[in-house]
N, CA, C and O atoms as a printed pandas DataFrame, in Angstrom:
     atom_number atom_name residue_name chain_id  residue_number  x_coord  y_coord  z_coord
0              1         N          UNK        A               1   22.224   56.674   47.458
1              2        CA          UNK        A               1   21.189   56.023   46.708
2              3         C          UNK        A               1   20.379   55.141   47.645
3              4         O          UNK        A               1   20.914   54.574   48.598
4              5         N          UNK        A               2   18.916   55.017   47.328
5              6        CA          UNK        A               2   18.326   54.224   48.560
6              7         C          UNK        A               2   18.123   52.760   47.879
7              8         O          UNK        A               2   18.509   52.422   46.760
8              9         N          UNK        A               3   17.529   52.099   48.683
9             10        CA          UNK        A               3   17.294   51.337   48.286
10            11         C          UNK        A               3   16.313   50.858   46.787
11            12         O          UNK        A               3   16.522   50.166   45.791
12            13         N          UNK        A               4   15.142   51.702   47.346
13            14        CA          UNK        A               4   13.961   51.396   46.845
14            15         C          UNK        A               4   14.311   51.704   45.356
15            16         O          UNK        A               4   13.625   51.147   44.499
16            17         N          UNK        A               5   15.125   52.382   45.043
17            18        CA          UNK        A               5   16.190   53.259   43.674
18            19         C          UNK        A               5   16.490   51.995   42.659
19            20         O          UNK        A               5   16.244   51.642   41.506
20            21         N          UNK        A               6   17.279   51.482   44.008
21            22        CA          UNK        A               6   18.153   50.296   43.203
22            23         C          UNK        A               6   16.988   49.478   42.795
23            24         O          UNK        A               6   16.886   49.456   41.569
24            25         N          UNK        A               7   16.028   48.762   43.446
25            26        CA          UNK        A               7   15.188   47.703   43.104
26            27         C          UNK        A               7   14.639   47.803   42.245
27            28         O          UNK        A               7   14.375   46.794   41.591
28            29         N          UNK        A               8   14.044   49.537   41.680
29            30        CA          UNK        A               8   13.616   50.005   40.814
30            31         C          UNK        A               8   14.235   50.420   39.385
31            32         O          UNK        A               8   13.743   50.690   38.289
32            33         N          UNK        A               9   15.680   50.337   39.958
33            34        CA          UNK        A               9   16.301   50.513   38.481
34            35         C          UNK        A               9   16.876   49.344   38.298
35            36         O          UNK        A               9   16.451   48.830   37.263
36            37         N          UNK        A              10   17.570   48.767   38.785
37            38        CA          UNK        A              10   18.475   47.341   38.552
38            39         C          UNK        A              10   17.464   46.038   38.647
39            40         O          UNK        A              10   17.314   45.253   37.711
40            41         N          UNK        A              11   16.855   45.938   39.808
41            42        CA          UNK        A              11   16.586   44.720   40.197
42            43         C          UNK        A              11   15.521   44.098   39.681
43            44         O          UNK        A              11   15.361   42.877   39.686
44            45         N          UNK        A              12   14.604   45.086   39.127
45            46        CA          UNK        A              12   13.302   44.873   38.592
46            47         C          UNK        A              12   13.453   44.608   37.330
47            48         O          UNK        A              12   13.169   43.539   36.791
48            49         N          UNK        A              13   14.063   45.911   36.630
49            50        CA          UNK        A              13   14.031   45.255   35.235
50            51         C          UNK        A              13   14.920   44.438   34.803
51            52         O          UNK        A              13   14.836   44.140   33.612
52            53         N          UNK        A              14   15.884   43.910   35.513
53            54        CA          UNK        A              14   16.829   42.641   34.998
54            55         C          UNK        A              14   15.987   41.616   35.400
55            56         O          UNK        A              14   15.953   40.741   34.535
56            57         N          UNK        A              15   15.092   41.295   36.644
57            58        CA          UNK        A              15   13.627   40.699   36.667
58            59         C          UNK        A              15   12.825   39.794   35.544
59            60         O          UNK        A              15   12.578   38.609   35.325
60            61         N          UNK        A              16   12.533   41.308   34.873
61            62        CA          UNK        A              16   11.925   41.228   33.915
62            63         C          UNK        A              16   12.312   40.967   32.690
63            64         O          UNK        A              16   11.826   40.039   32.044
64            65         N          UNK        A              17   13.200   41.732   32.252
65            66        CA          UNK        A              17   14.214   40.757   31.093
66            67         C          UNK        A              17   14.044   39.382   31.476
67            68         O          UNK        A              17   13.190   38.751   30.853
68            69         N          UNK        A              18   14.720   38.769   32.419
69            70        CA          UNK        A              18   14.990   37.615   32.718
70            71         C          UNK        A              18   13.548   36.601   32.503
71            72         O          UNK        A              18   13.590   35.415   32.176
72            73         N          UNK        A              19   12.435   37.310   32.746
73            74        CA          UNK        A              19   11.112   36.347   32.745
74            75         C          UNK        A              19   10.757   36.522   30.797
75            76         O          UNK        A              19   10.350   35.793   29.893
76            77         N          UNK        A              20   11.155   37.754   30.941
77            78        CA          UNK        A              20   10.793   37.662   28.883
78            79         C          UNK        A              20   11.730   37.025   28.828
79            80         O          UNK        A              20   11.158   35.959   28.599
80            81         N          UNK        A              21   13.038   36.703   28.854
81            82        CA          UNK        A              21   13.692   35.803   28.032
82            83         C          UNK        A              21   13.464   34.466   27.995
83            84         O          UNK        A              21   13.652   33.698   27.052
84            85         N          UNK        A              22   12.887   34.150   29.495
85            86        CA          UNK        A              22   12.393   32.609   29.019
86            87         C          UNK        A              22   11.347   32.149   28.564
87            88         O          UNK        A              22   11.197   31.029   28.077
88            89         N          UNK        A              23    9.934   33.636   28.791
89            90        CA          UNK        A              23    9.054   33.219   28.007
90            91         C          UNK        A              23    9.365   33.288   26.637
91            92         O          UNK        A              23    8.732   32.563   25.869
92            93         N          UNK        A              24   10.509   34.278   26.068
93            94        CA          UNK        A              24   10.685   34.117   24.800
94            95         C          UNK        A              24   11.251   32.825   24.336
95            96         O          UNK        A              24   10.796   32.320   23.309
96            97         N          UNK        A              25   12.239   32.223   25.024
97            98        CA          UNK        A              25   12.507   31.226   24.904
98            99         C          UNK        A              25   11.205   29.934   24.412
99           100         O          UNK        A              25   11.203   29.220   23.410
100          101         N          UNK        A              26   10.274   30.001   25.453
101          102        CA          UNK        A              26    9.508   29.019   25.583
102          103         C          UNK        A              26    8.274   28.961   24.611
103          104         O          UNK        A              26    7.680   27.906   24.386
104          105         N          UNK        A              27    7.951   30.094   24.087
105          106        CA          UNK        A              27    7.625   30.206   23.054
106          107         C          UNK        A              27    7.844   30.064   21.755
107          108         O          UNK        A              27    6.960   30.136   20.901
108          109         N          UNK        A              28    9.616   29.752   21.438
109          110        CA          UNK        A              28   10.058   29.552   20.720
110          111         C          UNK        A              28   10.374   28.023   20.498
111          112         O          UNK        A              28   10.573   27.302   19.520
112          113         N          UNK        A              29   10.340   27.909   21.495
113          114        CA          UNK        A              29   10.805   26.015   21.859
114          115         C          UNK        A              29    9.251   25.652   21.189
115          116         O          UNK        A              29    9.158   24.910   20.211
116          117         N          UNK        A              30    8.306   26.141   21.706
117          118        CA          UNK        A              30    6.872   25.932   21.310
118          119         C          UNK        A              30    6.416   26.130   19.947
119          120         O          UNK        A              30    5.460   25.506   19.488
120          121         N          UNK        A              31    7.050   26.946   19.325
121          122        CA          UNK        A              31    6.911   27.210   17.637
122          123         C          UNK        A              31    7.373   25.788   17.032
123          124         O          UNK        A              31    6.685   24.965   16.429
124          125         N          UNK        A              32    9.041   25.733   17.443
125          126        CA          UNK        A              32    9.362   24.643   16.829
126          127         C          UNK        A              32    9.093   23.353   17.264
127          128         O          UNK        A              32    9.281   22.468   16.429
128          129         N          UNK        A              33    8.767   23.083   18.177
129          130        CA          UNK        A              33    8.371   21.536   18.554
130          131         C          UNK        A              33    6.960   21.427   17.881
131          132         O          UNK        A              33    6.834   20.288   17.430
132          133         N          UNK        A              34    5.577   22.395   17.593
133          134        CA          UNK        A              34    4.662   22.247   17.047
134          135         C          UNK        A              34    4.886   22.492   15.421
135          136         O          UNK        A              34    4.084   21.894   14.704
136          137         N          UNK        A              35    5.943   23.353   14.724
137          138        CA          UNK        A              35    6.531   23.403   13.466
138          139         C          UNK        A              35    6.801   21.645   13.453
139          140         O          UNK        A              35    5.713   21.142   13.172
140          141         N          UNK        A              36    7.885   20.517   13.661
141          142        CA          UNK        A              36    7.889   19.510   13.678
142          143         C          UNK        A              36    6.724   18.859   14.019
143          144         O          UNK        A              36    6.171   18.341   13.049
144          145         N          UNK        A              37    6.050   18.682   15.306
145          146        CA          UNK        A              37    4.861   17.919   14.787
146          147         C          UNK        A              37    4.184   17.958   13.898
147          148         O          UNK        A              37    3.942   16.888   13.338
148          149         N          UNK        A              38    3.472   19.431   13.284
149          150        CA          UNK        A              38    3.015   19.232   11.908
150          151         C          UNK        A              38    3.792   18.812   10.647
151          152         O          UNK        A              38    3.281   18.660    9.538
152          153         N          UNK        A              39    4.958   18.660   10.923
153          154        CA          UNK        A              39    5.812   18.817    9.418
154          155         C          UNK        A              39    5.780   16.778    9.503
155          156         O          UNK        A              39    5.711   16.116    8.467
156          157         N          UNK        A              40    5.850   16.093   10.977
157          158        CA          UNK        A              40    5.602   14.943   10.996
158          159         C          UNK        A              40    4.253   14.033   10.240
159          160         O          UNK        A              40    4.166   13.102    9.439
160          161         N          UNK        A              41    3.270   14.938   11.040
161          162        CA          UNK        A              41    1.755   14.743   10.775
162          163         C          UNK        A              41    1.753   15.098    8.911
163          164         O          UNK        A              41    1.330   14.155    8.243
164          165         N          UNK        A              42    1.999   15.809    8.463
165          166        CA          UNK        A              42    2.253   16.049    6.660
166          167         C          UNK        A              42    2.634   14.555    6.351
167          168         O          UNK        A              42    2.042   13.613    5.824
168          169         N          UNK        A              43    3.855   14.742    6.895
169          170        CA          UNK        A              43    5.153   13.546    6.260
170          171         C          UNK        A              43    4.253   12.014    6.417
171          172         O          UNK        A              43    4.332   11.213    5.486
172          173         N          UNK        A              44    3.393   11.673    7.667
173          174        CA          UNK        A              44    2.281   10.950    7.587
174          175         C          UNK        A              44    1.423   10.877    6.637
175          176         O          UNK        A              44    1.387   10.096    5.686
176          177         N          UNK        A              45    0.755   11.690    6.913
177          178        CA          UNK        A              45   -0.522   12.103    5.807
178          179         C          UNK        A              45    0.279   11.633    4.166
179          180         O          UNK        A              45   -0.263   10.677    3.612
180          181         N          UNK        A              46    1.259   12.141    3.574
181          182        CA          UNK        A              46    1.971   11.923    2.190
182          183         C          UNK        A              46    1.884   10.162    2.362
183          184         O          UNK        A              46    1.332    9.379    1.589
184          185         N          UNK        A              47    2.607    9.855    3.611
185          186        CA          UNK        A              47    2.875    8.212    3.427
186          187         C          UNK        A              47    1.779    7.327    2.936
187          188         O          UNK        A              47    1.824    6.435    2.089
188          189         N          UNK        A              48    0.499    7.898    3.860
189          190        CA          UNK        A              48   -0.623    7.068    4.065
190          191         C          UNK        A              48   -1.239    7.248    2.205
191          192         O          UNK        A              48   -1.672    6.363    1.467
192          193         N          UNK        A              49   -1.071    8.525    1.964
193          194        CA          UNK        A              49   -1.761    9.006    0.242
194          195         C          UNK        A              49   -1.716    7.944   -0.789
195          196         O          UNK        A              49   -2.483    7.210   -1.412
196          197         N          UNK        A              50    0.328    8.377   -0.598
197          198        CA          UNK        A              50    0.866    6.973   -1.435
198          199         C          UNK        A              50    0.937    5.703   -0.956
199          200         O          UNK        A              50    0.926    4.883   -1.875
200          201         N          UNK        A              51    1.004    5.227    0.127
201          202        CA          UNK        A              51    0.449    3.938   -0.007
202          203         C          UNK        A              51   -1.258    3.493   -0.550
203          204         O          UNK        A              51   -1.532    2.680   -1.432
204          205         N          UNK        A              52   -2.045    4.150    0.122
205          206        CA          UNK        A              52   -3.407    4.264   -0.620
206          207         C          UNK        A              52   -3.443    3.934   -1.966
207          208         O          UNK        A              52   -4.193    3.202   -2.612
208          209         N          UNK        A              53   -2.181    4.834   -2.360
209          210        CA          UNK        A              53   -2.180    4.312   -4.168
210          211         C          UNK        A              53   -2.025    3.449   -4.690
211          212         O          UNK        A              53   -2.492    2.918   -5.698
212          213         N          UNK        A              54   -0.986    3.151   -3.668
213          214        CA          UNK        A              54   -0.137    1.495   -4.636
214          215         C          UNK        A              54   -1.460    0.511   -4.214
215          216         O          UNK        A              54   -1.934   -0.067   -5.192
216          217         N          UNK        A              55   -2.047    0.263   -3.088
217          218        CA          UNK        A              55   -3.263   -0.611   -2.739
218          219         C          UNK        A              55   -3.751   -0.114   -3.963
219          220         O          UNK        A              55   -3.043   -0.633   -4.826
220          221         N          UNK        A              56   -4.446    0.493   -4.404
221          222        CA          UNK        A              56   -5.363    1.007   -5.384
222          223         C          UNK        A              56   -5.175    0.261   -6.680
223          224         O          UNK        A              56   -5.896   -0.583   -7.212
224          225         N          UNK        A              57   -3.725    0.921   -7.152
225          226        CA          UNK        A              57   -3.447    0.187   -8.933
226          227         C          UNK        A              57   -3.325   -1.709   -8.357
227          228         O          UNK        A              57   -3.809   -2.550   -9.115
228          229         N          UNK        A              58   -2.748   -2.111   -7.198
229          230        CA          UNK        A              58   -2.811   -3.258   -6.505
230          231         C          UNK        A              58   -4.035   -4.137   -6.983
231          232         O          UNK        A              58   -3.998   -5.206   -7.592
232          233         N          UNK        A              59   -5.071   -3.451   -6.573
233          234        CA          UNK        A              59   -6.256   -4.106   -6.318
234          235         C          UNK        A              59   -6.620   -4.030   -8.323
235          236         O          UNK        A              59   -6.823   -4.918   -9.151
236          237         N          UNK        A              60   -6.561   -2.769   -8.403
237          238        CA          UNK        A              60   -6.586   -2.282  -10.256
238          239         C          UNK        A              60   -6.400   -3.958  -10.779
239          240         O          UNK        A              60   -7.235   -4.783  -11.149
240          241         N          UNK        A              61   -5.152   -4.015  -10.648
241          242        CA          UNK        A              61   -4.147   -5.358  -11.490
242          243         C          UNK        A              61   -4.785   -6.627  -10.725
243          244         O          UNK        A              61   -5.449   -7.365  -11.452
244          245         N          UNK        A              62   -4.717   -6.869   -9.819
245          246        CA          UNK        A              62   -5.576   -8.374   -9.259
246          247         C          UNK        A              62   -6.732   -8.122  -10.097
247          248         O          UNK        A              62   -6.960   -8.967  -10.962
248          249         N          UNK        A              63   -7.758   -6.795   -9.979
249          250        CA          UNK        A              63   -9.130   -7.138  -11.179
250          251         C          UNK        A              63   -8.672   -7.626  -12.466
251          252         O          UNK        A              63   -9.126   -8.535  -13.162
252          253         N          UNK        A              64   -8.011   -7.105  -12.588
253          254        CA          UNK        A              64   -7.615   -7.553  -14.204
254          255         C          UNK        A              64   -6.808   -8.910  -14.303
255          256         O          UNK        A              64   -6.857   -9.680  -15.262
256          257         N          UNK        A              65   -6.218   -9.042  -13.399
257          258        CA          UNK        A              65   -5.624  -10.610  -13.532
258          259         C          UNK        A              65   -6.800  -11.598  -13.543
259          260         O          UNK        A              65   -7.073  -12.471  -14.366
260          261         N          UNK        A              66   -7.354  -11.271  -12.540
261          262        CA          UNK        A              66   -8.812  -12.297  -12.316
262          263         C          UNK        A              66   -9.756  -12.506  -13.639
263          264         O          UNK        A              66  -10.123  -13.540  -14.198
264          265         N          UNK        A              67   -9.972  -11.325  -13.881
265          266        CA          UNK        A              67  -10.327  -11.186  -15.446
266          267         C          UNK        A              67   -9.941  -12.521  -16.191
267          268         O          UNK        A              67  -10.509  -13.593  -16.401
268          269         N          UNK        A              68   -8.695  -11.956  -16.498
269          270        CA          UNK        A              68   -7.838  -12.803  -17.408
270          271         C          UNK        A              68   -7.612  -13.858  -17.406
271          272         O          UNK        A              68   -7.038  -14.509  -18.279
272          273         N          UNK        A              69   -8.185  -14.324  -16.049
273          274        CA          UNK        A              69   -7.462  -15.833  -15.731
274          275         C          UNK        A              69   -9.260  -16.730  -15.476
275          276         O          UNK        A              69   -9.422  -17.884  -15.079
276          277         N          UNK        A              70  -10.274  -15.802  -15.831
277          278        CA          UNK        A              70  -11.760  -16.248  -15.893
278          279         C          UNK        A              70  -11.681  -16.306  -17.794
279          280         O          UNK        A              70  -12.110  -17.311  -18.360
280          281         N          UNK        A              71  -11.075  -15.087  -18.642
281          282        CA          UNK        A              71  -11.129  -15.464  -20.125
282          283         C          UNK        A              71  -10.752  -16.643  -20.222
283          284         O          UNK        A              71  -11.471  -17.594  -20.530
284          285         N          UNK        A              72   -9.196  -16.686  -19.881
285          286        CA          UNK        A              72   -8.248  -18.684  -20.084
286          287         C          UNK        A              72   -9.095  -19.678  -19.407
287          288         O          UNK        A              72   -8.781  -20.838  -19.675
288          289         N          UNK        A              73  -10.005  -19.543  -18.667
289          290        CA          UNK        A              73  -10.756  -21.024  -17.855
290          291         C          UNK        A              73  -11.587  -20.911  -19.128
291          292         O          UNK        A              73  -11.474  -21.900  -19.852
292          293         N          UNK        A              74  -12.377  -19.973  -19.572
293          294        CA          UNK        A              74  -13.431  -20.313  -20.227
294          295         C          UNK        A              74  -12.791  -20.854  -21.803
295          296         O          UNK        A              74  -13.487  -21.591  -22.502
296          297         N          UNK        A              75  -11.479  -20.428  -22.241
297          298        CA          UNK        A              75  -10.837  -20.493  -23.442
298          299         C          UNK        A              75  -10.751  -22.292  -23.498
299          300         O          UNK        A              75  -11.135  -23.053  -24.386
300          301         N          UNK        A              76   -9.999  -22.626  -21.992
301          302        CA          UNK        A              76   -9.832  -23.990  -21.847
302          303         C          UNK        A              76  -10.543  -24.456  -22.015
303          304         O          UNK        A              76  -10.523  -25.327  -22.886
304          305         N          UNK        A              77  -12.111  -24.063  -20.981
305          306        CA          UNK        A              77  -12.783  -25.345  -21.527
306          307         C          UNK        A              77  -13.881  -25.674  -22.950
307          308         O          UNK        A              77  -14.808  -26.458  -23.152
308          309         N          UNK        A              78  -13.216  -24.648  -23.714
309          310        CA          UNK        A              78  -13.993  -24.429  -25.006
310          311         C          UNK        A              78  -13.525  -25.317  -25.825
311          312         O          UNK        A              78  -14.192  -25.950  -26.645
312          313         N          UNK        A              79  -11.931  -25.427  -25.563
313          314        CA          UNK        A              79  -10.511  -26.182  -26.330
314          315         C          UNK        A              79  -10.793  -27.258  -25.814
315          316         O          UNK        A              79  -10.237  -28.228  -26.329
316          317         N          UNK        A              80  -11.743  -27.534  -24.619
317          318        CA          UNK        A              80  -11.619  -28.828  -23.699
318          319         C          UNK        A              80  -12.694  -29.813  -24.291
319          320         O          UNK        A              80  -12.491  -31.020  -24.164
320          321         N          UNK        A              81  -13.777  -29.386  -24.902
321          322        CA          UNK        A              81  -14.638  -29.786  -25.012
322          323         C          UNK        A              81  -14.780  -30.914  -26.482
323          324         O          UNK        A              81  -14.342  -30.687  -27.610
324          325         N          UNK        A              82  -15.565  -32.199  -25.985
325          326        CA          UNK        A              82  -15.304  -33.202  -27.048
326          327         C          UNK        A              82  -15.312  -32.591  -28.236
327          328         O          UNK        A              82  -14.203  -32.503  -28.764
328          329         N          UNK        A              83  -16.504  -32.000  -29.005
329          330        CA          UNK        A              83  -16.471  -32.112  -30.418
330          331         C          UNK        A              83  -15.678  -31.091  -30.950
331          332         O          UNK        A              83  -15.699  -31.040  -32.180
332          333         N          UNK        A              84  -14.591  -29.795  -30.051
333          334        CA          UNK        A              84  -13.458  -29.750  -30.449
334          335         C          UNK        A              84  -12.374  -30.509  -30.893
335          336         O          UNK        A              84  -11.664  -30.487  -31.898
336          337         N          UNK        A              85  -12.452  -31.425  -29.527
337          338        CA          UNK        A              85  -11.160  -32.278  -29.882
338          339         C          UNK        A              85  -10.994  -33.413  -30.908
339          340         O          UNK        A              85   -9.945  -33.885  -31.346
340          341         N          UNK        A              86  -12.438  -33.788  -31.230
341          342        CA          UNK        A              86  -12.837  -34.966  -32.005
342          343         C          UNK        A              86  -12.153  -33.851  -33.555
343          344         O          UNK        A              86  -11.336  -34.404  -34.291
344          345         N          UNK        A              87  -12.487  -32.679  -33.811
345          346        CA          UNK        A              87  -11.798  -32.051  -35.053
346          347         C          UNK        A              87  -10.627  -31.853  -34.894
347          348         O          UNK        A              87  -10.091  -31.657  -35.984
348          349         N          UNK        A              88   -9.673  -31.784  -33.746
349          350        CA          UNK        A              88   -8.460  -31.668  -33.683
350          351         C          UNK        A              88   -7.986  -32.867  -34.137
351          352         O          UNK        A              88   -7.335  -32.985  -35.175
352          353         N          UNK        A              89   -8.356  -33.981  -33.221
353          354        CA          UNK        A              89   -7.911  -35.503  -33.540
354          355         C          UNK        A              89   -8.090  -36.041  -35.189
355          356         O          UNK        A              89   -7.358  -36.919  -35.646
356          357         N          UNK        A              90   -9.267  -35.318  -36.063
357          358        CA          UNK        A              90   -9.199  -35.879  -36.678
358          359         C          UNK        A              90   -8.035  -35.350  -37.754
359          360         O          UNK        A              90   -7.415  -36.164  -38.438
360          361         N          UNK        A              91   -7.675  -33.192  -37.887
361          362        CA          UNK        A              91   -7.064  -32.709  -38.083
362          363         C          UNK        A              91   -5.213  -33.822  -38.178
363          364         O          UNK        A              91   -4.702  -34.291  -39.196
364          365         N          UNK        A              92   -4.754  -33.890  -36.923
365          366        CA          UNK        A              92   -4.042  -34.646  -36.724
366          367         C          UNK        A              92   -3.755  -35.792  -37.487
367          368         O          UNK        A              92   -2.558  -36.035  -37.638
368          369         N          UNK        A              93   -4.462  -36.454  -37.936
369          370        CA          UNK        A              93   -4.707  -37.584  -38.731
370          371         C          UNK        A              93   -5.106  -38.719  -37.824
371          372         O          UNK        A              93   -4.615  -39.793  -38.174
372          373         N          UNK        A              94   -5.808  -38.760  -36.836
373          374        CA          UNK        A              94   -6.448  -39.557  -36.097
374          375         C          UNK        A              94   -7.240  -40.231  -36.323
375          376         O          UNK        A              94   -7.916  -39.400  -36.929
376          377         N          UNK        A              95   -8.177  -41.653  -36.408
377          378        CA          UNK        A              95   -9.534  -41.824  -36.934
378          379         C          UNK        A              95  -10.398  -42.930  -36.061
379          380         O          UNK        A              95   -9.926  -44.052  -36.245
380          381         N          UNK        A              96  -11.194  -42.932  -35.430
381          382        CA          UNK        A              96  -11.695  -43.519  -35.026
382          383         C          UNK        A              96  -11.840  -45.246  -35.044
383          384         O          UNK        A              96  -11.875  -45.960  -36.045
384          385         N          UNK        A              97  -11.897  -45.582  -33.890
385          386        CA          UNK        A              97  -11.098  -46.982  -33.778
386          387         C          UNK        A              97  -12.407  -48.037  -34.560
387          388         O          UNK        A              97  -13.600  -47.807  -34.364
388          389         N          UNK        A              98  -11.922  -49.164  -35.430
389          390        CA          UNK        A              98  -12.654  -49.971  -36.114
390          391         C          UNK        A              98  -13.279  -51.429  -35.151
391          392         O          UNK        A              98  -14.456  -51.790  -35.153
392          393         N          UNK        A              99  -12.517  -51.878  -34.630
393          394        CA          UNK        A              99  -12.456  -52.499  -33.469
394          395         C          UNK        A              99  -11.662  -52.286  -32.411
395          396         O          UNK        A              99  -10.533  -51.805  -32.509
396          397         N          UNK        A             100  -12.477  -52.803  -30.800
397          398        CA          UNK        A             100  -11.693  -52.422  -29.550
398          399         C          UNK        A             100  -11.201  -53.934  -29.123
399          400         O          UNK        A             100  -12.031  -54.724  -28.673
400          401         N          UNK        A             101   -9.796  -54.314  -29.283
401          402        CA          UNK        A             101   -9.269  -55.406  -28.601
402          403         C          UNK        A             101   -9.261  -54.938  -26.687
403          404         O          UNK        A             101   -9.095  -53.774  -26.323
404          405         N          UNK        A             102   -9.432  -55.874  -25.900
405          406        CA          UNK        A             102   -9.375  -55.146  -24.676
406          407         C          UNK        A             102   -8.206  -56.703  -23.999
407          408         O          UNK        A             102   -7.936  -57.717  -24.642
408          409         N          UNK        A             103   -7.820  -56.415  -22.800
409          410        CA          UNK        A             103   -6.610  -56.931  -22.850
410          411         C          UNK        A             103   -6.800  -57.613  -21.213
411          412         O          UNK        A             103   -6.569  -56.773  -20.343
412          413         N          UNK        A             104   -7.097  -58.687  -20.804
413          414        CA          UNK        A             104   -7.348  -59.018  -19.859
414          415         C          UNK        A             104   -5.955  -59.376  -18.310
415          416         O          UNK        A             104   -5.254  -60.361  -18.080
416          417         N          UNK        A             105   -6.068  -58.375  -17.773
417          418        CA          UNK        A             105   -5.194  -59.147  -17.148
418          419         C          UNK        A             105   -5.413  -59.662  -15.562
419          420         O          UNK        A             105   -6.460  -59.515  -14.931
420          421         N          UNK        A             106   -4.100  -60.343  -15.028
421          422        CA          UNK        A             106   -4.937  -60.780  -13.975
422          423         C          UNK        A             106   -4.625  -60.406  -12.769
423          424         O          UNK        A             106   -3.515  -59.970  -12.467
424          425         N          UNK        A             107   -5.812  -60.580  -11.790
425          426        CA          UNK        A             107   -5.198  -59.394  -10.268
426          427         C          UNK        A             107   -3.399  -60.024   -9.741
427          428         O          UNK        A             107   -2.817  -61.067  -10.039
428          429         N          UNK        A             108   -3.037  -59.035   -9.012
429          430        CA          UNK        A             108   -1.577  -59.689   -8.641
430          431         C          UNK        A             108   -1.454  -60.091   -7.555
431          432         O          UNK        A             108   -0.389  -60.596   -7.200
């Protein structure tokens, strides 16, 4: 057998196997390392969605608290206002003073 035989039957194509197997390899390493980055980049993308949301109904509920807490200022000062209270007081049985004694005292 000569040489050139052997190189041609043995040496070459175990060669070549040998270079497909690691490009197969490396291609495969390459599927899955880019399979995980996208499955990362998703798993991102979902996080960022739902957080987006909760900010969202977040901000939703602060409008509406603010709301609510502009109705009660204005409620207060409706309740706040003298000629309410002058009908509450009188409701109460309150009545307006006949004379004011005032009560002098002296600095200390």
């Amino acid at each position: 057998m000569s040489v050139a035989w052997q190189q041609s039957t043995h040496g070459v194509q175990r060669r070549k196997e040998q270079i497909n197997q690691v490009t197969a390899r490396a291609f495969v390493v390459s599927i899955v390392l880019a399979t995980l980055l996208m499955g990362g980049y998703l798993a991102l993308g979902a996080a960022n969605v739902r957080l987006s949301n909760e900010v969202w109904s977040l901000h939703n509920a602060m409008a509406q608290i603010q709301r609510d807490n502009s109705r009660l200022e204005t409620e207060i000062a409706r309740l706040s206002s003298i000629p309410v209270l002058q009908v509450r007081s009188v409701a109460l049985g309150f009545a307006p003073a006949e004379s004011i004694d005032y009560l002098r005292l002296g600095t200390p």
